[in-house]
C-alpha positions in Angstrom: 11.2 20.4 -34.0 9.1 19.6 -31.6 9.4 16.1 -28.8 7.0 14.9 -26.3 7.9 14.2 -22.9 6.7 11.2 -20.9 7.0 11.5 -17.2 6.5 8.3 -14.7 5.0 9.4 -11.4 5.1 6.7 -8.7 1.4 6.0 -7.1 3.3 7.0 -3.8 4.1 10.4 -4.6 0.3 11.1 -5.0 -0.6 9.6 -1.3 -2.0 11.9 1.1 -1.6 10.6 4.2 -5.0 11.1 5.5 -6.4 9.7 9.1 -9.4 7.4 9.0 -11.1 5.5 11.8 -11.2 1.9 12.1 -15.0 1.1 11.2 -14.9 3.5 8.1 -11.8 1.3 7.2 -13.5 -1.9 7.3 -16.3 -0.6 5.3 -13.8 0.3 2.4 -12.0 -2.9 2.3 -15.5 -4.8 2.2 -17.3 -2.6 0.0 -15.0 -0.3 -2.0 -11.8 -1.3 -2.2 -12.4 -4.6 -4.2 -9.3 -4.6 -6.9 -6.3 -6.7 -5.1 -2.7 -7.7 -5.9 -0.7 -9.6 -3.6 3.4 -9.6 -3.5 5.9 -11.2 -1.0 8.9 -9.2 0.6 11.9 -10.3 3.5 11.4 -8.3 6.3 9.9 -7.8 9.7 6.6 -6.4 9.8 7.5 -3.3 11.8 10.4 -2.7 9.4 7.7 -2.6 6.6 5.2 -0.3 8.2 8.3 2.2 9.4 9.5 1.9 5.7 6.0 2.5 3.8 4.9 5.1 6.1 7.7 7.1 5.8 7.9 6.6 1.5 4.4 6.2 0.8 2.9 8.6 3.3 0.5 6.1 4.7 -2.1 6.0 7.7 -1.3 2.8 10.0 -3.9 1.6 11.4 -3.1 -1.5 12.8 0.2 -2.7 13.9 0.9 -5.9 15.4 4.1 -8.3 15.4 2.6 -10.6 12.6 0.2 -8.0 10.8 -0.1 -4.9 9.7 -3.0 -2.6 7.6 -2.4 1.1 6.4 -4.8 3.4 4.3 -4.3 6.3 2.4 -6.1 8.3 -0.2 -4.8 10.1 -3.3 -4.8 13.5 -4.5 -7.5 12.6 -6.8 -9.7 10.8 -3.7 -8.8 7.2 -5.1 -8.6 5.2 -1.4 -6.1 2.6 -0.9 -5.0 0.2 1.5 -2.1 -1.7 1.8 -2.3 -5.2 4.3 0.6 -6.8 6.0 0.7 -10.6 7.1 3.8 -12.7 8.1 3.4 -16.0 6.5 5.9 -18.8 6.3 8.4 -17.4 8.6 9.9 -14.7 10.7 10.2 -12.0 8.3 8.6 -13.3 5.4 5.6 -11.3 4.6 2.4 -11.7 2.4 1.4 -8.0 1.0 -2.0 -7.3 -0.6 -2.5 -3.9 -2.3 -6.6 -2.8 -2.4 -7.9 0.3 -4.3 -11.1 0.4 -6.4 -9.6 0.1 -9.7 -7.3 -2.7 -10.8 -4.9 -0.8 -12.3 -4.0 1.3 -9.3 -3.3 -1.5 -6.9 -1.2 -3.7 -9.4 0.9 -0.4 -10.0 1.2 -0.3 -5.9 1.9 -3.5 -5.3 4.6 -3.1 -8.0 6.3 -0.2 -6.0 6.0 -2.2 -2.7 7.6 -5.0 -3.5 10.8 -2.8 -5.9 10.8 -0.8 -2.3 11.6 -3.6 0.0 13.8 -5.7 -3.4 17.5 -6.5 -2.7 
């Protein structure tokens, strides 16, 4: 008898972290990068960017007490960025996930938020 097999592979396990320089990173969040989904989570922003650099393998690229941005690209090339911005309070931070295709940064937004959950 034969059974299929499903497997669910988190977006983070297929980040590369890959370095990038500032202007090309503007040029992707204005140009390429259109699809966005937002989230909220509870913590500082250098607790975020220590946290998703170290799960999601991410570039930082800017890191300052009230925001953050990070990049990284796939294994199959798909870029993605993921923005940090304190908003109604110590510790109380507005995320946006960008990639290209909607799908991909709804699924990462979705795995930001469950990392930083209760």
């Amino acid at each position: 008898m034969k059974k299929d097999i499903a497997f669910s592979i988190p977006i983070y396990a297929l980040i590369i972290n890959t370095p990038i320089d500032q202007a090309s990173f503007i040029n992707l969040l204005k140009t390429e990068l259109q699809a966005m989904h937002t989230g909220s989570i509870n913590v500082s922003v250098s607790r975020a960017v220590r946290k998703l650099t170290s799960t999601f393998n991410m570039t930082v690229l800017e890191e300052k007490p009230e925001r953050a941005s990070m990049y990284g690209r796939l294994v199959s090339g798909a870029h993605v960025a993921i923005l940090l911005k304190e908003e109604g309070g110590k510790d109380q931070l507005a995320v946006a996930a960008k990639a290209k295709e909607p799908a991909l940064s709804e699924s990462l937004i979705r795995e930001v938020v469950y990392l930083f959950r209760k």
